[in-house]
C-alpha positions in Angstrom: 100.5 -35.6 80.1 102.7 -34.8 82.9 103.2 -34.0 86.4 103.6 -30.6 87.8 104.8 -29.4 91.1 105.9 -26.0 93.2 106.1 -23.9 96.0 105.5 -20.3 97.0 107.8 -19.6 100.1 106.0 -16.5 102.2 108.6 -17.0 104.8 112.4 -15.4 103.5 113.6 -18.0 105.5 113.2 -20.7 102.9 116.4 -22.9 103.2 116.3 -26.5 102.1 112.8 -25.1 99.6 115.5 -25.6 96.7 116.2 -29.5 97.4 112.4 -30.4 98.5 110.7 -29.0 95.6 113.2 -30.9 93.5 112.4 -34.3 95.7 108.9 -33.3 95.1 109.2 -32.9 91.6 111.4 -36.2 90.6 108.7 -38.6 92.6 106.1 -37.2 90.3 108.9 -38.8 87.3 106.3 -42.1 86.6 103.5 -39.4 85.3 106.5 -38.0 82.7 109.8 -40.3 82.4 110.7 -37.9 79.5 112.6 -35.4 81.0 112.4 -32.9 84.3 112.8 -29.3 85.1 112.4 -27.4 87.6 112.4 -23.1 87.8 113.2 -20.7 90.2 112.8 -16.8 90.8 111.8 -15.0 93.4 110.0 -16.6 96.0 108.6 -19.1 93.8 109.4 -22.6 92.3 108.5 -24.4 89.7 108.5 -28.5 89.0 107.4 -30.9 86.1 108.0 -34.2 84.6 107.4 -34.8 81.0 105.4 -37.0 78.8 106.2 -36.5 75.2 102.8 -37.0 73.3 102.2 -33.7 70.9 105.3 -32.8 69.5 107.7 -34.6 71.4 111.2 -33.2 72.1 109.8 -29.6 72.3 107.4 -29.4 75.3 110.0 -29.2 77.6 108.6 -27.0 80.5 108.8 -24.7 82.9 107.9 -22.7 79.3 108.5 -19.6 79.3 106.7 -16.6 77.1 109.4 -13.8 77.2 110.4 -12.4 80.9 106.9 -12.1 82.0 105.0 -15.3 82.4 106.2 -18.9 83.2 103.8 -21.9 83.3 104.1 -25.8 84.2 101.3 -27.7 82.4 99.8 -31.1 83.1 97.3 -32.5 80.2 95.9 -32.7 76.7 94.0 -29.0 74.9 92.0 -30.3 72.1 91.2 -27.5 70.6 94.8 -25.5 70.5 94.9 -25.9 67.0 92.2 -23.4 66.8 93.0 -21.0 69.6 96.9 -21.2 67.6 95.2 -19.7 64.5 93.1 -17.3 66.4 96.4 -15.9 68.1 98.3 -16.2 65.3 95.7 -13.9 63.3 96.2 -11.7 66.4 100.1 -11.3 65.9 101.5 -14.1 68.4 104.2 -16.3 66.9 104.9 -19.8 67.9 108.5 -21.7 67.9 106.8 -25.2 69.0 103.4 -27.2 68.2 102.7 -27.7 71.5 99.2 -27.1 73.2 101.9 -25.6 76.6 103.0 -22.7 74.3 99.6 -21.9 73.0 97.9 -22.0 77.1 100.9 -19.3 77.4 100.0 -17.2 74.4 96.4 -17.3 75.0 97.2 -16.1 78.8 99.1 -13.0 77.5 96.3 -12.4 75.0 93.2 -12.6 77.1 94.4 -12.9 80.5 92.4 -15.6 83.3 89.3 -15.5 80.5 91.6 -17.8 78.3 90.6 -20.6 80.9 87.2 -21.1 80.3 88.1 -21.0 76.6 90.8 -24.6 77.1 88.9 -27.5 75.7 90.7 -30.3 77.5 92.0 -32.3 80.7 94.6 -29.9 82.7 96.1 -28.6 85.5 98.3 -26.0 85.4 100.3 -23.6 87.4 101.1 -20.0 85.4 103.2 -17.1 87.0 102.7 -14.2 85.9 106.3 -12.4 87.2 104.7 -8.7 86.3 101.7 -9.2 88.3 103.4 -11.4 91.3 100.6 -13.7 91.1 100.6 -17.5 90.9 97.2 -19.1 88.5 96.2 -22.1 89.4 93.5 -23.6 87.0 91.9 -27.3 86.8 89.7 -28.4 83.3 86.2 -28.2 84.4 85.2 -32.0 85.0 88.3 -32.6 87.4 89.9 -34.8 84.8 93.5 -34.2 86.1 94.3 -33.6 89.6 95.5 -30.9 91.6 96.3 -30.6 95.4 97.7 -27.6 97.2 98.8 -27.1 100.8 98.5 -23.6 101.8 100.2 -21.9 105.5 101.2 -18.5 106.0 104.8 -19.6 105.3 104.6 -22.1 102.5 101.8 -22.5 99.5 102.5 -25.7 97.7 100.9 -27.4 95.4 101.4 -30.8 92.8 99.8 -33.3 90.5 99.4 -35.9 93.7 99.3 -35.3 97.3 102.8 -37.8 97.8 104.8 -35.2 96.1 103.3 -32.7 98.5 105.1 -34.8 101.1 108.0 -33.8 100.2 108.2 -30.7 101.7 109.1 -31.1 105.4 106.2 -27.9 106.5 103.9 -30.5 104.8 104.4 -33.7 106.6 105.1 -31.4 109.7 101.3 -30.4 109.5 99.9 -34.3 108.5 96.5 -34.0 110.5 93.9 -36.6 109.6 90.8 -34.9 108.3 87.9 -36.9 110.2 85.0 -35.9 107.9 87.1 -36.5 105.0 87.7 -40.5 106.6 83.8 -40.4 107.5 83.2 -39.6 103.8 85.3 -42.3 102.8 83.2 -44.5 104.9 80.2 -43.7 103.6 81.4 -43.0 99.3 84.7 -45.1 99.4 86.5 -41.8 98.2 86.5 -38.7 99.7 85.1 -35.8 97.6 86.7 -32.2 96.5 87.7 -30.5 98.6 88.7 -32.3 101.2 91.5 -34.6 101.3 92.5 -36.9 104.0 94.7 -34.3 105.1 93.4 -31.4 107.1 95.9 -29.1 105.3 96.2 -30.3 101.8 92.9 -29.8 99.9 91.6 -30.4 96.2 91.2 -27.6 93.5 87.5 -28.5 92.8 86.9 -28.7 89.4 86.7 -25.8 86.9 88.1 -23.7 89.3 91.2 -20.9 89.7 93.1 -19.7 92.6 95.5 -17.1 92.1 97.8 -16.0 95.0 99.9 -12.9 95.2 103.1 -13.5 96.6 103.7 -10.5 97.8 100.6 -9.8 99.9 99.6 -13.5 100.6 96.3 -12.4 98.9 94.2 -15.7 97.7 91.3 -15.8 95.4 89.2 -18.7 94.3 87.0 -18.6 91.5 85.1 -20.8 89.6 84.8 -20.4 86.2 82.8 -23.2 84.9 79.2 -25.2 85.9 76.5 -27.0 83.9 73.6 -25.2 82.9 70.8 -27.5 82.8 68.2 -26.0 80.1 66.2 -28.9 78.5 65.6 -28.0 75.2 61.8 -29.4 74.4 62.0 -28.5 70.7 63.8 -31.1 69.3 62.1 -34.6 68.1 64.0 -37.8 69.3 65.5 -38.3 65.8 66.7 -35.0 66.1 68.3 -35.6 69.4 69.5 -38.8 67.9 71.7 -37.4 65.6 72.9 -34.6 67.9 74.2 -37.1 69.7 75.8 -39.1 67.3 77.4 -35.6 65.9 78.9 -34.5 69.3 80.4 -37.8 70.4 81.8 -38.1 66.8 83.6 -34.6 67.1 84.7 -35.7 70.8 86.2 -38.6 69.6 88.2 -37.1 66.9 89.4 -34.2 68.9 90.8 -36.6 71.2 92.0 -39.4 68.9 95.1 -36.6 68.3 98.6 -37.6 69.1 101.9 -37.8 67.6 102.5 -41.6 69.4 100.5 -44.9 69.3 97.0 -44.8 70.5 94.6 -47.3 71.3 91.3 -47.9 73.4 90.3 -49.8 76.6 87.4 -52.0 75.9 85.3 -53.9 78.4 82.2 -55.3 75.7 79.5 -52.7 77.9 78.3 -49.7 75.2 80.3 -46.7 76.5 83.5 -48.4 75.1 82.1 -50.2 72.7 80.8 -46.9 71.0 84.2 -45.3 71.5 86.3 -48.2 70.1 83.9 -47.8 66.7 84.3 -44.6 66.3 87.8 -44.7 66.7 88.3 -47.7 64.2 86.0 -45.7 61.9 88.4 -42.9 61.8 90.7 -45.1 59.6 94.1 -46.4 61.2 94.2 -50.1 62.7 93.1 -50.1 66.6 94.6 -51.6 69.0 92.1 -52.6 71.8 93.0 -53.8 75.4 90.7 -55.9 78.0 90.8 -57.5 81.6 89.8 -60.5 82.8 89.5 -62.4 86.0 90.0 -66.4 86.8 87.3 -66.7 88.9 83.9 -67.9 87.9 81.7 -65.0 89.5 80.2 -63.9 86.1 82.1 -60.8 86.2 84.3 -61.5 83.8 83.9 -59.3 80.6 86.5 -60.2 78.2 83.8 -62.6 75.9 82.1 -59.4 75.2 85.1 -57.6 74.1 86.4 -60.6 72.5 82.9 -60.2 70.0 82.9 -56.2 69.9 86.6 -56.9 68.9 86.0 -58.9 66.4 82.9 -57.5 64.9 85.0 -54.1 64.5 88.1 -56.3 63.8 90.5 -54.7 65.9 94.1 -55.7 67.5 92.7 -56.8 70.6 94.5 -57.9 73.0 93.9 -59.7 76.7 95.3 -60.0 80.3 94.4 -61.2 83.5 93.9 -59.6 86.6 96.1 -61.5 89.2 94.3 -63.9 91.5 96.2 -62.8 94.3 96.4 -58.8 94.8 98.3 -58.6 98.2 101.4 -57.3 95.7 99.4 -55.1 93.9 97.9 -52.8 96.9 100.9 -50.9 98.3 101.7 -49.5 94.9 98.4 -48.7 94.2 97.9 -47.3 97.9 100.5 -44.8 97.5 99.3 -44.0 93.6 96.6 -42.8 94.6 98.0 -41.4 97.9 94.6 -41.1 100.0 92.3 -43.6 100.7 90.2 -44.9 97.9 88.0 -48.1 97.9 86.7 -48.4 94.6 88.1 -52.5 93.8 88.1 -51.8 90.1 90.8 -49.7 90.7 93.1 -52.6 90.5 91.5 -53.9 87.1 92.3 -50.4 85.6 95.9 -51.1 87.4 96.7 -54.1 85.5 95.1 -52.8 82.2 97.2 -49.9 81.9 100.1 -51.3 82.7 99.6 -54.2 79.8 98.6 -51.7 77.3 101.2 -49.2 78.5 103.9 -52.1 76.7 102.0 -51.6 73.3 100.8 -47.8 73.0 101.5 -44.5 74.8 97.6 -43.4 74.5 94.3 -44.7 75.3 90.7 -43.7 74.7 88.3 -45.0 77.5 84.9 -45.0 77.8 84.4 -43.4 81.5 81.8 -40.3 81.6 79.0 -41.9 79.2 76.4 -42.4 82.4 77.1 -39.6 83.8 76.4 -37.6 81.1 73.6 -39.6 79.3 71.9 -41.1 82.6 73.0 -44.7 82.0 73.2 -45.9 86.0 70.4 -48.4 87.5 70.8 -46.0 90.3 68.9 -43.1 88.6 65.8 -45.8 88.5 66.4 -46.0 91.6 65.9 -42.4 92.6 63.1 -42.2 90.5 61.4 -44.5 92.5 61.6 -43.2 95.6 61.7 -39.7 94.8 58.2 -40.5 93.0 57.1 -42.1 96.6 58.4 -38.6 98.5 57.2 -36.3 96.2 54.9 -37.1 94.0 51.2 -37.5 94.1 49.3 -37.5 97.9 52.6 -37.2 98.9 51.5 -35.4 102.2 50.3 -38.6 103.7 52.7 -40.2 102.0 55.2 -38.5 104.1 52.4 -38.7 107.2 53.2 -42.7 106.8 57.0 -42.5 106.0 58.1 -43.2 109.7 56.1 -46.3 110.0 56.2 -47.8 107.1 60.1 -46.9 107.0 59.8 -49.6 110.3 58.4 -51.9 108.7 60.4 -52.1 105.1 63.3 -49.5 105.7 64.2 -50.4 101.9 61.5 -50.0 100.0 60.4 -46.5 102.0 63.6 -45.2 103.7 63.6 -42.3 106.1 64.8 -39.0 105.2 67.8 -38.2 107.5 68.2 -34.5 108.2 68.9 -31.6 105.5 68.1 -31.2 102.5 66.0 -33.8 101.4 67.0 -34.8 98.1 70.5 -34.8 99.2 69.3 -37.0 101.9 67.8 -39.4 99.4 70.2 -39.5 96.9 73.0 -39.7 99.7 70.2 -43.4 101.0 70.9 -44.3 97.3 74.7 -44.4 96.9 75.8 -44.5 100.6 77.4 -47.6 101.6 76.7 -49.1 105.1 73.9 -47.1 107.4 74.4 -44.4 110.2 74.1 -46.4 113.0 77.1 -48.6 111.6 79.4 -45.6 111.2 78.3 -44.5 114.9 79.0 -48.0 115.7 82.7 -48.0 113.9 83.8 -44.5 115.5 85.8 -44.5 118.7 83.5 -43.5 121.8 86.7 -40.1 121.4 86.7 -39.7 117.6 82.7 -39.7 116.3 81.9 -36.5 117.5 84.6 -34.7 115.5 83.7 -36.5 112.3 80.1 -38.7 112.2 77.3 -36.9 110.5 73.9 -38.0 110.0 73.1 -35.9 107.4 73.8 -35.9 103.3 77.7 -35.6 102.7 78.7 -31.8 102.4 79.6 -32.6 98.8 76.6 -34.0 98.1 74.5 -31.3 100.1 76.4 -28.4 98.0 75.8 -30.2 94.8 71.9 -30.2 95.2 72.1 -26.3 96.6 73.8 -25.7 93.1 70.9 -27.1 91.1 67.8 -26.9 93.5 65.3 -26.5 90.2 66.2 -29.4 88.6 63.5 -31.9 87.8 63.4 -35.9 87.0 66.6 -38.0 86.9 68.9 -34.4 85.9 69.2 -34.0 89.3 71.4 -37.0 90.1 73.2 -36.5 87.4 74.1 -33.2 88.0 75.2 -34.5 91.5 77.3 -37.6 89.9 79.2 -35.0 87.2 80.3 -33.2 90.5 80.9 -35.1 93.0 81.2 -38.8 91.5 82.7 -38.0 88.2 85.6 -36.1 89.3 85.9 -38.0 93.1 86.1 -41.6 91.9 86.1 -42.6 88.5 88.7 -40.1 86.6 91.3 -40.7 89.9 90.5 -44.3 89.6 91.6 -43.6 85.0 94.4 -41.2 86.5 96.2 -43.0 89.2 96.1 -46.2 87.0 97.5 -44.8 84.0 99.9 -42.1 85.1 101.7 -45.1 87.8 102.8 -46.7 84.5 103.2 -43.4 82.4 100.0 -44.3 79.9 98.1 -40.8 78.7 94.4 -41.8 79.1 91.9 -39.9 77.5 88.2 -39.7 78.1 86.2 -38.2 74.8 83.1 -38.9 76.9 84.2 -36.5 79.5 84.8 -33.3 77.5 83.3 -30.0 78.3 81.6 -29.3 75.1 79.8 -33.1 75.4 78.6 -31.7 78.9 77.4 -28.9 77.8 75.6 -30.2 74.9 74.2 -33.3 77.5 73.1 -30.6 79.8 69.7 -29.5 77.3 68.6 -32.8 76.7 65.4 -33.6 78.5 65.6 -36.3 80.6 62.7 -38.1 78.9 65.4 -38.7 75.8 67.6 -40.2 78.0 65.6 -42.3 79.8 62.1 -44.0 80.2 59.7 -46.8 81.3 58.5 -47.3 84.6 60.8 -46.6 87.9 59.2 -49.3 89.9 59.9 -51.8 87.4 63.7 -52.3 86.6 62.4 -54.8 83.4 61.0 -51.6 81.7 63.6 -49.0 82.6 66.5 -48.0 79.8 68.7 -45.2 80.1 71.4 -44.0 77.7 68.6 -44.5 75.0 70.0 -42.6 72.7 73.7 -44.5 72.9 71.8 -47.7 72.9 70.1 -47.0 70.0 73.3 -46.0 68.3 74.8 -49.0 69.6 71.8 -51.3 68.5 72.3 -50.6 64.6 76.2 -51.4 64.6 76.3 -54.4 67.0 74.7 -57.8 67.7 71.1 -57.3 70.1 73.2 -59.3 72.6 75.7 -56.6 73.3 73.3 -53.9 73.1 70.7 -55.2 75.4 72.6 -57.0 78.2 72.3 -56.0 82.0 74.9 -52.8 82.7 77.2 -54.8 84.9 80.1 -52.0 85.6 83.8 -52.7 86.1 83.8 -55.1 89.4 86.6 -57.1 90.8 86.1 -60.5 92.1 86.3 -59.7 96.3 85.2 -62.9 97.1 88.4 -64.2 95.4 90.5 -62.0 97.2 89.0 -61.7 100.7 88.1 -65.3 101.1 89.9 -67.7 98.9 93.2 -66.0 98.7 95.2 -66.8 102.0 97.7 -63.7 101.7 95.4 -61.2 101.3 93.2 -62.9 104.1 95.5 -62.6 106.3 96.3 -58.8 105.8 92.7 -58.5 105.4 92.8 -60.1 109.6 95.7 -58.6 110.9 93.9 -54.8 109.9 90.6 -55.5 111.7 92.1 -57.8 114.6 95.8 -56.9 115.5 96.4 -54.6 118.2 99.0 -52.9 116.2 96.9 -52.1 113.1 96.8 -48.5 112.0 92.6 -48.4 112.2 92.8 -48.8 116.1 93.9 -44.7 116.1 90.2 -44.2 114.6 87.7 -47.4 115.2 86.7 -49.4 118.0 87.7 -52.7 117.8 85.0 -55.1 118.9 83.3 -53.4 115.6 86.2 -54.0 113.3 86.5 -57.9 114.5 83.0 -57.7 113.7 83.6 -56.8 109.8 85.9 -59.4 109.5 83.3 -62.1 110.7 80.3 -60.7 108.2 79.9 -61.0 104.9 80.4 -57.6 104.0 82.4 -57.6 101.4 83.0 -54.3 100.2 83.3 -53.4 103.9 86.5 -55.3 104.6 88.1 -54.4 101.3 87.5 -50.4 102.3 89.1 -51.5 105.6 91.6 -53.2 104.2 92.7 -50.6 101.3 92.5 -48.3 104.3 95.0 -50.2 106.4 97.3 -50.4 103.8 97.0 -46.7 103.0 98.1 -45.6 106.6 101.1 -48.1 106.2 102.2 -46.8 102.8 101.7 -43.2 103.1 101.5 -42.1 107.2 
């Protein structure tokens, strides 16, 4: 794991590029304190930071591959090992063990096809000096970041949009991006490939762009989607041990390091199943947990206390602060756009605890996404049964009224498409008429919309045939996958220099996900949450390893304790206060303020910590 920067200067007049690119490069040195270089020829540089974890001491990069190609790397291949024998049966010769050198070889074998052919988190920036082109290329489920900036002088890109910052044509062009802020409102993160910069966007997963340096030509492709093909053939035994096969082999593939690995474990069943696999696999585990002092219920660390001890690990335990007004700037500017998700700061203090015994992790992020474990698909399945399903003419006849009369249990469809619509009702926070309400009588025109999110509109044009609670999913392995949880894993880990690793979030395990029906996955009745299990076939894995009480409690999810913060702790009150009420906060440039006094005065909770991450954000970063 590292962190990779660089620059393509269009302009010839490209004095200071030299010392920027460098500045650029060594704030990036948290995601790789083991050593920096940085590479320059033509009109191009090259940056990176290195974390040693295959073969350490050799994977010292820029690498090269003769005179012709050049390539800063930032992640894990899990399958180089094979690709190495292929080439090597091919004629290529390596010097190093390192997964960099075989990305390179593979390149001058088989050219941009080697890409879909990486099994593994990256991003990674390749020139090719015969060509005069510059590969871009992020792993196909967005498991490691990558921003550019592109002008018709500069085309910069790096690892986190802070580095990008740098670079003086960057912050000379720092626009806010309105829909990218309304999105934020209405997700708490803001989708690929928007950023909250106008100018700096996201390479969307499994995606290229190549630019030629010397014509300015760009191209961006994608290279990878799901294919959802449910394969009716197989019994549920059969898909049972599918399962169990495919995780196994995930799990192994990405147990492979040449430092100390461990696991993150939380008691639920994603890593629960990932800690026993990993402990199956022979050496003594180290497992890490987070806790909270407060006496909400969220607290998880009994549960990994007993999966801990029923596996007999090395567990270990820490505590999330009770007051976080310290922790937010840094992990503001880690994650370098606004981002509301409050188990961010769990993660935070997880990763840094375990970062002072191991130099790997294995979480257990991906699982519902891929298996449909969230309540929320219930949830859809409900109310895309009501809209669609039988007499659903007059059902739709009645919509508007009955919408009136219980707006929850028969929502209106806003505008677009209308699944989008509905799935957008479903994991929305806050309604329209409070986003109208929030935007400056000079700023909502530019930004509100009362349709789906555009990410969430594109998703569901990707995949319009898609039946049951596939279609969701499909929509969270785009847009929620790679938009909130894995920069949630990546800013938490890479800020204290820990690798994590997701083995539920692996291509292959997508793939394979992809052609199981949905009636494998999930069943009982929508309209009855008592009845309703998803992830059936993980649970029922889970179920003959572990006590019934493990297996079998509520899905409760990662949460922080807001009440704690926003109410009881005085500190982060008063930031929490001086962001909705003082005429000098940063929000005043977007929202009206008799609406932002109101926010502080309600009982929305997860309102006034997106506010207040938000505040902080614009005094960190802008």
């Amino acid at each position: 794991m590292c962190g990779i920067a660089g620059v393509i200067a269009f302009d010839q007049t490209s004095a200071g590029i030299d010392d920027e690119v460098r500045a650029a490069t060594a704030s990036l040195a948290h995601r790789g304190p083991g050593g920096e270089g940085v590479y320059q020829r033509e009109r191009v540089w090259l940056g990176h930071r290195y974390l040693p974890i295959m073969d350490p001491g050799h994977g010292l990069q820029p690498m090269h591959r003769g005179d012709s190609l050049s390539l800063v790397f930032n992640g894990e291949i899990y399958n180089a090992p094979d690709l190495r024998r292929e080439l090597e049966a091919q004629g290529h010769h390596f010097t190093t063990r390192t997964d960099t050198e075989v990305v390179l070889a593979a390149y001058q074998a088989w050219g941009t096809a080697c890409i879909p052919r990486l099994r593994g988190m990256f991003a990674l920036a390749l020139a090719d000096w015969t060509k005069h082109e510059l590969l871009l290329a992020r792993d196909p489920l967005g498991i490691k970041p990558l921003v550019y900036f592109d002008s018709p002088q500069l085309f910069a890109f790096a690892s986190e949009i802070q580095a990008l910052r740098h670079l003086r044509a960057v912050r000379d062009a720092s626009e806010i991006d309105l829909v990218a802020l309304d999105d934020y409102l209405r997700l708490l993160y803001i989708p690929a490939p928007r950023t909250i910069f106008q100018r700096i966007r996201k390479l969307p997963p499994g995606h290229t762009l190549t630019i030629e340096w010397q014509t300015g030509r760009r191209s961006l492709q994608r290279f990878w989607q799901p294919r959802y093909q449910p394969d009716d053939k197989r019994s549920s035994a059969e898909w049972q041990e599918a399962t169990e096969e495919a995780i196994r082999e995930s799990i192994r593939l990405h147990t492979a390091a040449d430092v100390k690995v461990g696991a993150l474990l939380s008691g639920g069943v994603d890593s629960t199943l990932v800690a026993m696999e990993m402990q199956r696999l022979g050496s003594e585990l180290k497992t890490f947990t987070t806790g909270f002092s407060d006496q909400s219920g969220r607290d998880e660390r009994a549960y990994a206390l007993q999966v801990a001890r029923a596996l007999e690990t090395d567990h270990h335990e820490t505590m999330v602060p009770a007051s976080i007004t310290d922790l937010l700037p840094a992990a503001a500017r880690a994650c370098g756009e606004p981002f509301a998700d409050s188990s961010l700061l769990c993660a935070w203090e997880v990763c840094r605890f375990a970062k002072e015994q191991v130099d790997v992790v294995l979480t257990g992020d991906g699982c519902d996404e891929l298996f449909g474990g969230y309540p929320l698909y219930r949830e859809w399945q409900r109310r895309s049964d009501w809209s669609t399903g039988p007499h659903s003419t007059w059902k739709r006849l009645l919509q508007p009224v009955l919408n009136r009369l219980r707006p929850l249990r028969f929502p209106a469809l806003s505008a677009g498409d209308p699944d989008a619509s509905l799935w957008a009702q479903c994991v929305e926070y806050g309604t329209p008429e409070f986003r109208r309400s929030l935007w400056r009588e000079d700023r909502w025109q530019e930004a509100f919309a009362a349709s789906a999110p555009e990410a969430l509109q594109r998703c569901f044009a990707d995949h319009p045939g898609l039946r049951g609670i596939t279609r969701p999913q499909s929509c969270d392995l785009a847009v929620y996958l790679p938009g909130d949880i894995l920069p949630k894993v990546d800013a938490a880990s890479m800020a204290h220099s820990l690798e994590a690793r997701t083995p539920l979030v692996d291509v292959r395990l997508a793939e394979f996900a992809a052609t199981i029906p949905s009636s494998v996955l999930a069943s009982g009745d929508p309209s009855n949450a008592a009845t309703w299990v998803g992830k059936k076939p993980l649970k029922n894995w889970i179920a003959r390893q572990m006590p019934p009480e493990l297996t079998h409690r509520r899905k409760q999810g990662f949460t922080a304790p807001l009440e704690q913060w926003l109410v009881h702790d005085s500190s982060t009150r008063e930031r929490l206060r001086s962001a909705l009420e003082s005429t000098g906060s940063p929000l005043r440039q977007w929202f009206d303020a008799g609406t932002l006094r109101s926010v502080l005065h309600s009982s929305e909770l997860h309102r006034q910590w997106q506010m207040l991450f938000l505040a902080v954000w614009a005094d960190e970063v802008l």
